[in-house]
C-alpha positions in Angstrom: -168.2 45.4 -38.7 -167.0 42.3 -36.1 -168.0 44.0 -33.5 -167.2 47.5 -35.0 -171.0 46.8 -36.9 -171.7 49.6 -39.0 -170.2 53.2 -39.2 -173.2 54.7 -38.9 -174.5 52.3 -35.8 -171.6 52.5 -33.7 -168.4 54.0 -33.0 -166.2 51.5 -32.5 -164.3 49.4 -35.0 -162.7 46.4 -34.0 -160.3 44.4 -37.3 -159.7 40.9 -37.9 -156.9 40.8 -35.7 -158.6 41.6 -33.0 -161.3 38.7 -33.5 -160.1 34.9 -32.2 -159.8 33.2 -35.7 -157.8 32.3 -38.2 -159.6 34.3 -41.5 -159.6 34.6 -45.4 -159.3 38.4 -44.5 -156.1 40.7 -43.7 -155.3 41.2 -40.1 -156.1 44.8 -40.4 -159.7 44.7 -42.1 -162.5 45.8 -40.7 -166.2 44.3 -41.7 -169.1 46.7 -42.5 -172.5 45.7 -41.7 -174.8 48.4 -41.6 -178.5 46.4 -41.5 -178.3 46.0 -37.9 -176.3 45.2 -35.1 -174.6 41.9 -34.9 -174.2 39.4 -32.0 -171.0 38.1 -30.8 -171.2 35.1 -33.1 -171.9 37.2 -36.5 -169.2 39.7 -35.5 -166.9 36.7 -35.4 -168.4 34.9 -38.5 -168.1 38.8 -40.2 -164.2 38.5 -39.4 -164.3 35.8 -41.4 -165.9 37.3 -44.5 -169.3 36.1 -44.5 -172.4 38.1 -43.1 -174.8 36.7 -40.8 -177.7 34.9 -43.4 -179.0 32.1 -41.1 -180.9 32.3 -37.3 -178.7 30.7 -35.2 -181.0 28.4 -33.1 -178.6 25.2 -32.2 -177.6 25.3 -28.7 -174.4 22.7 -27.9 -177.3 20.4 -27.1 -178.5 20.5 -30.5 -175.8 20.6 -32.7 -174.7 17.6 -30.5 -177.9 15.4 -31.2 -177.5 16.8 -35.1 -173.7 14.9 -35.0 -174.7 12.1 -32.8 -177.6 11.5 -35.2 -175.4 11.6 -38.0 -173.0 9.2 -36.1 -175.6 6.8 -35.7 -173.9 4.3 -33.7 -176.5 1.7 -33.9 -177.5 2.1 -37.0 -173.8 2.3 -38.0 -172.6 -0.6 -36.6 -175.7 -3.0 -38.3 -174.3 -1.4 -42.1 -171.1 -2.1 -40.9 -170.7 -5.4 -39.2 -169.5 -7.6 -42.1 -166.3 -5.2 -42.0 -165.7 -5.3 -38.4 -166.5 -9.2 -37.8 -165.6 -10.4 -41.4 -162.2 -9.6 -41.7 -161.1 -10.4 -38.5 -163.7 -12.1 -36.4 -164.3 -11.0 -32.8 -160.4 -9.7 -32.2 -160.8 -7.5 -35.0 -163.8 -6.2 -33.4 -162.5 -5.6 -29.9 -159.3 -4.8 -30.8 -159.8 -2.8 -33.9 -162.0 -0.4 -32.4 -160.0 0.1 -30.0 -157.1 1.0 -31.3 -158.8 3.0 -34.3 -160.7 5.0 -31.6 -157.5 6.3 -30.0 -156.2 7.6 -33.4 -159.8 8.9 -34.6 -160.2 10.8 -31.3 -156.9 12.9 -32.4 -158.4 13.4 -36.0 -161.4 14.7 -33.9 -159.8 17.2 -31.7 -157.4 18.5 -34.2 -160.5 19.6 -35.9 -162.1 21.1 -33.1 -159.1 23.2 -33.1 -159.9 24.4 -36.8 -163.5 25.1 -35.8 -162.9 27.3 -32.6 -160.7 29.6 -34.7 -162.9 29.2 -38.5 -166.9 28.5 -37.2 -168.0 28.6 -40.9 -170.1 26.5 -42.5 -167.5 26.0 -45.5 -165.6 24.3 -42.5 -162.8 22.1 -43.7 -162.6 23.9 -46.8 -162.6 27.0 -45.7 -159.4 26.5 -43.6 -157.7 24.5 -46.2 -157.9 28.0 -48.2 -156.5 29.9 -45.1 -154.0 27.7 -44.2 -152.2 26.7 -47.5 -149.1 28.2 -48.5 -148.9 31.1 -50.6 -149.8 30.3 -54.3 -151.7 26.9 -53.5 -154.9 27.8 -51.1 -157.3 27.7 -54.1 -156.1 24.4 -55.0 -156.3 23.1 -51.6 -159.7 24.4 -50.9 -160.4 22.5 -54.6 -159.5 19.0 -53.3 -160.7 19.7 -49.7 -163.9 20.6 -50.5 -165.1 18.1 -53.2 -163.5 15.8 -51.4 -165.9 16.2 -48.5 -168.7 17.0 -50.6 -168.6 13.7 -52.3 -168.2 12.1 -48.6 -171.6 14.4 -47.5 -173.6 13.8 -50.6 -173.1 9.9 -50.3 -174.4 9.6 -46.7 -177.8 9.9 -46.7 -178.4 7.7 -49.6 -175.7 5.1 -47.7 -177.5 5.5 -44.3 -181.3 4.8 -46.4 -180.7 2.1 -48.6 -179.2 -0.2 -45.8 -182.5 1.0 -43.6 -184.5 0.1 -46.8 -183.1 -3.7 -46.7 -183.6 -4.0 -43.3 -187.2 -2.8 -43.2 -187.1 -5.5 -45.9 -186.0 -8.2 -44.0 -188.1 -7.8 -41.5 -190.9 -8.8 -43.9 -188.4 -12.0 -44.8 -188.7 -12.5 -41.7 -192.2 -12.5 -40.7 -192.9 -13.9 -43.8 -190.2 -16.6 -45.0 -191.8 -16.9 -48.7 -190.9 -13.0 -49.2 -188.1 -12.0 -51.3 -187.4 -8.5 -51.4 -186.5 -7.1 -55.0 -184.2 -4.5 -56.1 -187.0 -2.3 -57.7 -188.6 -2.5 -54.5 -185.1 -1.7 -52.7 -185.6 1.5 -54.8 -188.6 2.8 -54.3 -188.6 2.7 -50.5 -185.3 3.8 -50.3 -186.0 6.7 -52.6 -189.3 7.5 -50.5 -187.4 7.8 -47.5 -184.7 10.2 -49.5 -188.3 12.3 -49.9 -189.0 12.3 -46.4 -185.8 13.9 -45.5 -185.7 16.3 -48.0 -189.0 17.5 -47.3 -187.7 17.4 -42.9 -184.6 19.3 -43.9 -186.4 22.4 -45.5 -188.0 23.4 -43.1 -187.0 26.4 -40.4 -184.2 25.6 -38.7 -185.6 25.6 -35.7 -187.5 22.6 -36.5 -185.3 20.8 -37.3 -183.3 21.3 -34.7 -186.3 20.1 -32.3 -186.5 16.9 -35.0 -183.0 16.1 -34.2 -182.7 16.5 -30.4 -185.6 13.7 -30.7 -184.1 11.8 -33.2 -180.7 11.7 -31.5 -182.3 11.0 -27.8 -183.7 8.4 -29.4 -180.7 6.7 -30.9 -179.4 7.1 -27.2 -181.8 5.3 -25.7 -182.1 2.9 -28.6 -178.6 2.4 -28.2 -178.6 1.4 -24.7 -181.8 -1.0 -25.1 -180.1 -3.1 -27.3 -177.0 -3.0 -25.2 -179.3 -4.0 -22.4 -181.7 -6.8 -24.6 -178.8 -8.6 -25.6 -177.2 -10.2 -23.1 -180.2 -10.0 -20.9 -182.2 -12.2 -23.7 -179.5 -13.8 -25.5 -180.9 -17.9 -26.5 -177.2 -19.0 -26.2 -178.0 -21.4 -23.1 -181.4 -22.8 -24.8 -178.4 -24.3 -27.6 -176.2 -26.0 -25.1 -174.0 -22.7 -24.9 -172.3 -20.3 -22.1 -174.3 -17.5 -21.8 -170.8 -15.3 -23.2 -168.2 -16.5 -24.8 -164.9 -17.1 -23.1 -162.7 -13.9 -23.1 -159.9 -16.0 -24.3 -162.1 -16.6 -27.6 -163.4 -13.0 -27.8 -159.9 -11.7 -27.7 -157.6 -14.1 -29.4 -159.5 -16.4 -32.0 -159.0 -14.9 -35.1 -161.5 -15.5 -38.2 -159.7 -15.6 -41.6 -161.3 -13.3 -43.4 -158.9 -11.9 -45.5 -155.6 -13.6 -47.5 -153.7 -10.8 -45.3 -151.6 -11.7 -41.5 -153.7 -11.1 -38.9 -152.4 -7.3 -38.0 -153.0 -6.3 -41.8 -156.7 -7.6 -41.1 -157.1 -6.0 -37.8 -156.5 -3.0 -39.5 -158.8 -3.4 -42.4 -161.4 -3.8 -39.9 -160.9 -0.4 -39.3 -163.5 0.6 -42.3 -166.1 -0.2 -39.8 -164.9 2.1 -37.6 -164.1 5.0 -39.5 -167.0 4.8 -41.3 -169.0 4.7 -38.3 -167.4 7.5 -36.6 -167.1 9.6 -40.0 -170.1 12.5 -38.9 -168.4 14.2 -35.7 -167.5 17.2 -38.5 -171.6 18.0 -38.7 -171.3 21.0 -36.1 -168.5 22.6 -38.1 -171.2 22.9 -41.0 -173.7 23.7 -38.4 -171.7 25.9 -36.8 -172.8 29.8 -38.6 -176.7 28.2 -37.1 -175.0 27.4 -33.3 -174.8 29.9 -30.5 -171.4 30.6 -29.0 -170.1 28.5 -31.7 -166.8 29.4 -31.2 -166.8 26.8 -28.4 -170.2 25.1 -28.4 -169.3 23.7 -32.1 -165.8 22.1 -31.3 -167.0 21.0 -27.9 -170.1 19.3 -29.7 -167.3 17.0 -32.6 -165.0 16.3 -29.2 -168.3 15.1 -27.3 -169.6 12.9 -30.7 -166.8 11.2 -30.9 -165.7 10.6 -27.6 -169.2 9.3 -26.4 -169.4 7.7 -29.6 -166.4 5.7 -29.2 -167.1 4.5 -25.9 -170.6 3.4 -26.8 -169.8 1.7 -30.1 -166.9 -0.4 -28.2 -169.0 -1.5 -25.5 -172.0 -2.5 -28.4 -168.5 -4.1 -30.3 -168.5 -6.2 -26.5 -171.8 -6.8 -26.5 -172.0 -8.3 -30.2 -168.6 -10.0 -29.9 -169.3 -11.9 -26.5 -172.7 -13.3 -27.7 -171.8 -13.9 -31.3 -172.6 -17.8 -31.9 -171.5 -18.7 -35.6 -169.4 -16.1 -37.4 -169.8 -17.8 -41.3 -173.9 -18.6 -40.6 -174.0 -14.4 -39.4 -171.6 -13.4 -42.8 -173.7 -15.5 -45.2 -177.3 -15.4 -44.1 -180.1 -15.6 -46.8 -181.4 -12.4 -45.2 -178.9 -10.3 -46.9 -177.9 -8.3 -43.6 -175.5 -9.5 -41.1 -177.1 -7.4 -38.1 -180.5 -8.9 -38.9 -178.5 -12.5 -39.2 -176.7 -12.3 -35.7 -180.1 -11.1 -33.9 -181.9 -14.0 -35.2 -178.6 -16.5 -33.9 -179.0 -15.2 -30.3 -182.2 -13.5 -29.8 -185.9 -15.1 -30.0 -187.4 -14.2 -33.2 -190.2 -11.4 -31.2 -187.1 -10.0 -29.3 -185.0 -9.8 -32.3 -187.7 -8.3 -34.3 -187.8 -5.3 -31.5 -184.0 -5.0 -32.0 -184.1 -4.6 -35.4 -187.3 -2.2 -35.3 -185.4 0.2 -32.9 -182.5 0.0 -35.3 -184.2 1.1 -38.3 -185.6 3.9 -36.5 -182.4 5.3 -35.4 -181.1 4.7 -38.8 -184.1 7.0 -40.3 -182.7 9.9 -37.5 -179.3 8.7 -39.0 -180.4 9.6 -41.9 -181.8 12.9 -41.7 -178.7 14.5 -39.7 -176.8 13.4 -42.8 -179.0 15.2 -45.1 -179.0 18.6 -42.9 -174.8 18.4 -42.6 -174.8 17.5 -46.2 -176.9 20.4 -47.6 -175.3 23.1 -45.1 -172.0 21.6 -46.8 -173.3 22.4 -50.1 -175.0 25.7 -49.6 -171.4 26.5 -48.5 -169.2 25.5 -51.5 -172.6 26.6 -53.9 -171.9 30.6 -52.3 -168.5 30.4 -53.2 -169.5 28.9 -56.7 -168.0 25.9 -56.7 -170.8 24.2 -58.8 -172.2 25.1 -62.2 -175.4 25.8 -61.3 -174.5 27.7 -57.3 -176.4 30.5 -58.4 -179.7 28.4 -57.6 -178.1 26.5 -54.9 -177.1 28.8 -52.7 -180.5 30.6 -52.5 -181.8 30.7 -48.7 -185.3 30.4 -48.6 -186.7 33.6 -47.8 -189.3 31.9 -45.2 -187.5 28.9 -43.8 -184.3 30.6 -43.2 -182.7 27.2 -44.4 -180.6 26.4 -47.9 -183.7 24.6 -49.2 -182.4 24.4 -52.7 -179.0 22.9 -51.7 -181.5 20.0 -49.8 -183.3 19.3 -53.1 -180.2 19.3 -54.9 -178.5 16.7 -52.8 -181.8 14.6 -52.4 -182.1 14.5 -56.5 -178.5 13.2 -56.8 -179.4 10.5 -53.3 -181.8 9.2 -55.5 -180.3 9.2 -59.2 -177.1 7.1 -56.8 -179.6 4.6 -55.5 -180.2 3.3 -59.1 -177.2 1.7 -58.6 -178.5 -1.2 -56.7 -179.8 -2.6 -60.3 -175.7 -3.4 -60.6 -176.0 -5.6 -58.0 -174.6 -5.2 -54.3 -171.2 -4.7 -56.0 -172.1 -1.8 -57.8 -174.0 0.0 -54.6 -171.1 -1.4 -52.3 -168.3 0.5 -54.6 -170.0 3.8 -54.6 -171.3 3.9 -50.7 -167.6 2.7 -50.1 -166.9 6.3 -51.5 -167.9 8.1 -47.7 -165.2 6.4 -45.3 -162.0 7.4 -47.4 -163.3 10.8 -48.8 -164.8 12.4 -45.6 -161.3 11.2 -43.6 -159.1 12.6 -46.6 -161.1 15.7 -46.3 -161.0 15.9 -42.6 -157.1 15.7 -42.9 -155.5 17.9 -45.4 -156.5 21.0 -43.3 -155.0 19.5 -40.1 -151.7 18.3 -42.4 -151.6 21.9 -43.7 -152.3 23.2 -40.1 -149.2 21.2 -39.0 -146.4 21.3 -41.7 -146.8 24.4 -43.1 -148.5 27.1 -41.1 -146.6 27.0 -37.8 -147.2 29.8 -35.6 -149.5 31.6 -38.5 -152.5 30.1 -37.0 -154.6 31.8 -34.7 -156.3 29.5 -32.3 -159.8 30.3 -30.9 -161.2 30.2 -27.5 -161.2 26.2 -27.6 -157.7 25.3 -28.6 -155.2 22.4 -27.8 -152.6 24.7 -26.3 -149.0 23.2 -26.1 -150.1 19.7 -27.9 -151.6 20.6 -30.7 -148.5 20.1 -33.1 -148.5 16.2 -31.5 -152.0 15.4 -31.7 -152.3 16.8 -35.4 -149.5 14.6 -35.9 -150.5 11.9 -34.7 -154.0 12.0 -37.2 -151.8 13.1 -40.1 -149.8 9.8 -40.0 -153.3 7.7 -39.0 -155.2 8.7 -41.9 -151.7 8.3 -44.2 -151.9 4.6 -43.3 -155.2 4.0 -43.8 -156.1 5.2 -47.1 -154.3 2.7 -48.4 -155.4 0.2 -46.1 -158.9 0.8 -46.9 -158.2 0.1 -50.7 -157.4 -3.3 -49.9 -159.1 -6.6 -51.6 -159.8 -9.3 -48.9 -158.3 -11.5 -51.5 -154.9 -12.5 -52.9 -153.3 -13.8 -55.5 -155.0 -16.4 -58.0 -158.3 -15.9 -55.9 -159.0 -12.4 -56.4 -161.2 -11.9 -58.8 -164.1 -8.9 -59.9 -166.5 -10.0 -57.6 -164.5 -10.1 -54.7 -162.1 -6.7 -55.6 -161.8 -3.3 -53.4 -163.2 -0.9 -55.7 -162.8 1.9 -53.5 -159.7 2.9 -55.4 -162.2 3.5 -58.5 -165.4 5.2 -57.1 -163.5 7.7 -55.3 -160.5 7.9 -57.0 -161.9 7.9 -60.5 -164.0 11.3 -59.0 -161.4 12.9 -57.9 -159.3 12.8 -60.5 -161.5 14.1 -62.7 -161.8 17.0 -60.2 -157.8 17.5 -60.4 -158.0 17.2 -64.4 -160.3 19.8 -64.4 -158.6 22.4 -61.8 -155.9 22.3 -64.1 -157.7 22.4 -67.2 -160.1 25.3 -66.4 -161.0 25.8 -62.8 -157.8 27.3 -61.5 -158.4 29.8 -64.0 -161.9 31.0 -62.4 -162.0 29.5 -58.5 -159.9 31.7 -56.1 -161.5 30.2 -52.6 -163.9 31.2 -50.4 -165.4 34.2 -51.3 -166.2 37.1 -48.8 -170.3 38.5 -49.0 -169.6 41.4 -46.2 -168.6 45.1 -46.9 -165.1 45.6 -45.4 -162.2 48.5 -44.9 -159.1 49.2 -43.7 -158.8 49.5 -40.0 -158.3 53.9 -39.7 -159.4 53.9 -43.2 -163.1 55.8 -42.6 -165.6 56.0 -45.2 -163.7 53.9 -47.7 -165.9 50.4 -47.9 -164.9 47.9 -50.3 -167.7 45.9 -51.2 -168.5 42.3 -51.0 -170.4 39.8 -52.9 -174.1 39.9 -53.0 -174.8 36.2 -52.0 -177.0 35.9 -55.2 -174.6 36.8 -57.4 -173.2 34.0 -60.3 -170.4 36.5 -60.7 -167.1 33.8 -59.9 -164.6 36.7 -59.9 -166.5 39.3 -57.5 -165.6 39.1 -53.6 -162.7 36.4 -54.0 -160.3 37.0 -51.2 -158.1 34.1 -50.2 -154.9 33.7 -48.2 -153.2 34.2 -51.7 -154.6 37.7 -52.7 -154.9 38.7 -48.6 -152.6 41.7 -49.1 -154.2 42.7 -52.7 -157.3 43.2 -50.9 -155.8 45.1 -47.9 -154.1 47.1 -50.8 -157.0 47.9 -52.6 -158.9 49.3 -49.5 -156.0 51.7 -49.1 -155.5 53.1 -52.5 -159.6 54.0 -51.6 -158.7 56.3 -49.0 
């Protein structure tokens, strides 16, 4: 029972209604848990259908260094800095981040809205399939959910084949006669894909403990290269101010693109979003947090507010010291971050810079593997994947969704092959993570605001009277980006293969397969997020209808969305 536990453990009985949150379940349901009594977070995850499975050993601490790792502003910004200073040049960089940050922060708290009142690990799915309108919440919880998943699944192999390159070009750089090769690319990209598999199985606990270091780390990694910068910058040994004239910073725009300068400014906004794309982590962490009810939204308001204020001021950093944008963008070396430390930083200091980076980058990494698999594990117990049966299995010792980890780390490495196409072919499908996770992140909150109205039930961390505004506000954001995002640098008679957007393909192409195939066969067999607890009517006693044994492949069993709410509340009446 939420709270009501079991029948036979305790007298009380306490129904959804009477729970903070916004669930799959009828306001009048009670959960049934008769194992053992359940704390004040399983009583609330009960309420929403599911029964407690993991140990819930993230404090707000952790989760926060689990989404901060996954964030991975450093690391981050060094994958991202032909976006940011390419298109635009150090405006675009000031400027774009920014402005992006403002409208980011609103997609952020929105969200944190969703996970106060539905701290699940199916997150944005699972509130895309409470929220919708009558008739459509299986669909939505279709596009929402492999939406994010392919957004998840891309980031760790996106995080460690940049890391790979720049581990790479450190031994270019030591040693000028060595060219990396592709094959090599590969293999170390795929060894570190091993690593974090292996990191991410084990108890939760663990990794928790791996994380808090990992993320302290890419704190204080962070600030040293904030600090070694400017402190060590070579600009005056070349005849040059020791920062660039603010009037330059802010106003001299690079030409980039074929596109006016505010079209540019705004495709610089990739950078940003991509960047800031992991502050959703602790709502897939959330049924392994504490308190999570508040802890969880509190830790994806803290990622990406301190994450925005530490990525501008590296944006500063970067954009005051940069020497020659063209010499950074077109570097032998293959990587832009690697290319600007060398311009302004002696060869030993640069070296550090880099080092510190890639380390961060493997921490990136792993948080992105964790969030990724907890994502999975979630849409696998609700059957979403052909072969959920074997991916939704907990491991019986570790506690964790171990065979959702291997899963995701099989289809890391099978993606990586793609650098044999050339950085065109690996570009297009990493491209993939920026538009799908913010699509994802938004069709819940666009639901939440246009359709549901005062339906929703907020939780204990709620936005109160501006909610409605700031939902708004990310709705019409993310509507202007997509497209934005889409767009070729190039124009005209110059655009060409080699220079095209192909984001419009690797995630597009995806998804509408996904669509073809709801229509086709899945909406025939996929009804949402499934409930696993026992549950009644509230005064109904001793009439329990059952819910799904988590390692059942049965798609039809437990099933209960917004759509067939009152069928279930009907059926556990005609029992009494």
């Amino acid at each position: 029972m939420a709270e009501a536990r079991s029948q036979s453990m305790s007298g009380r009985k306490k129904s959804v209604a009477q729970e903070p949150v916004t669930s799959v379940l009828g306001a009048d349901i009670v959960p049934v848990y008769s194992e053992r009594e359940l704390s004040a977070d399983e009583e609330v995850l009960a309420a929403l259908g599911y029964k407690p499975e993991f140990k819930r050993e993230f404090s707000l601490w952790t989760t926060f260094c689990v989404s901060f790792a996954v964030l991975g502003l450093l690391p981050s910004f060094a994958s991202t800095l032909y976006y940011g200073m390419g298109y635009a040049g150090t405006p675009g960089m000031v400027w774009g981040w920014l402005i992006a940050m403002a409208f980011i922060q609103c997609v952020a708290m929105s969200m944190a809205e969703l996970c106060s009142s539905m701290p699940t690990s199916g997150g944005l799915y699972y509130a895309s399939a409470v929220l919708a309108p009558p008739g459509y919440g299986p669909l939505a919880a279709w596009l929402t959910g492999w939406s994010n998943w392919l957004g998840q699944v891309t980031g760790a192999p996106s995080v460690d084949y940049p890391m790979a390159e720049m581990i790479l070009a450190c031994a270019s750089i030591s040693n000028p006669s060595y060219v990396p090769q592709n094959w090599q690319v590969w293999l170390l990209t795929t060894l570190i894909l091993l690593i974090h598999g292996c990191i991410s199985s084990m108890p939760t606990k663990w990794i928790a403990n791996f994380n808090s270091f990992g993320s302290t780390f890419n704190i204080i990694a962070l600030c040293v290269v904030l600090i070694l910068i400017p402190s060590a910058t070579n600009r005056e040994s070349q005849n040059l101010p020791r920062f660039a004239p603010s009037s330059t910073v802010w106003n001299n725009f690079y030409d980039g693109t074929d596109f006016p300068k505010g079209v540019s400014i705004l495709m610089t906004f990739v950078a940003v979003i991509w960047t800031m794309s992991g502050y959703d982590a602790p709502f897939h962490l959330s049924e392994e947090c504490s308190n999570a009810n508040i802890a969880a939204p509190r830790a994806i308001v803290l990622t990406s507010g301190i994450g925005g204020m530490f990525g501008w001021f590296l944006q500063l950093v970067v954009a005051y010291t940069v020497i020659d944008i063209d010499a950074v963008l077109t570097s032998d070396l293959g990587q832009p971050w690697a290319s600007y430390l060398l311009q302004v930083l002696p060869q030993k200091a640069a070296l550090a810079g880099l080092s510190l980076t890639i380390i961060a980058a493997f921490s990136m990494g792993q948080g992105c593997m964790v969030a990724a698999s907890r994502v999975t594990f979630a849409y696998a117990r609700d059957d979403c994947f052909p072969c959920s049966w074997w991916i939704k299995r907990v491991n019986k010792h570790t506690k964790t969704p171990v065979n959702a980890v291997w899963f995701n780390t099989t289809l890391g490495i099978l993606m990586v092959l793609l650098v044999f196409g050339g950085n065109l072919a690996a570009g297009a499908l990493f491209s993939i993570a920026a538009v799908a996770a913010f699509v994802a992140f938004t069709i819940p909150i666009f639901i939440r605001v246009f359709f549901v109205g005062n339906r929703f039930r907020p939780g204990p961390w709620n936005l109160g009277p501006f909610s409605m505004y700031i939902g708004s506000a990310a709705c019409a954001f993310v509507a202007l980006m997509v497209p934005i995002l889409m767009l070729p640098s190039l124009t005209g008679s110059d655009l060409n293969a080699a220079g095209m957007n192909w984001t419009c393909l690797v995630y597009g192409g995806p998804m509408l397969i996904i669509t073809i195939w709801w229509f086709v066969s899945a909406h025939k067999w996929f009804k949402g997020p499934k409930v696993n607890i026992e549950h009644q009517m509230l005064g109904r006693e001793g009439n329990i209808v059952d819910g799904e044994d988590n390692d059942s492949g049965d798609s039809s069993s437990g099933s209960i969305t917004k759509d067939n709410r009152e069928f279930d509340d009907k059926k556990a009446a005609d029992l009494a």
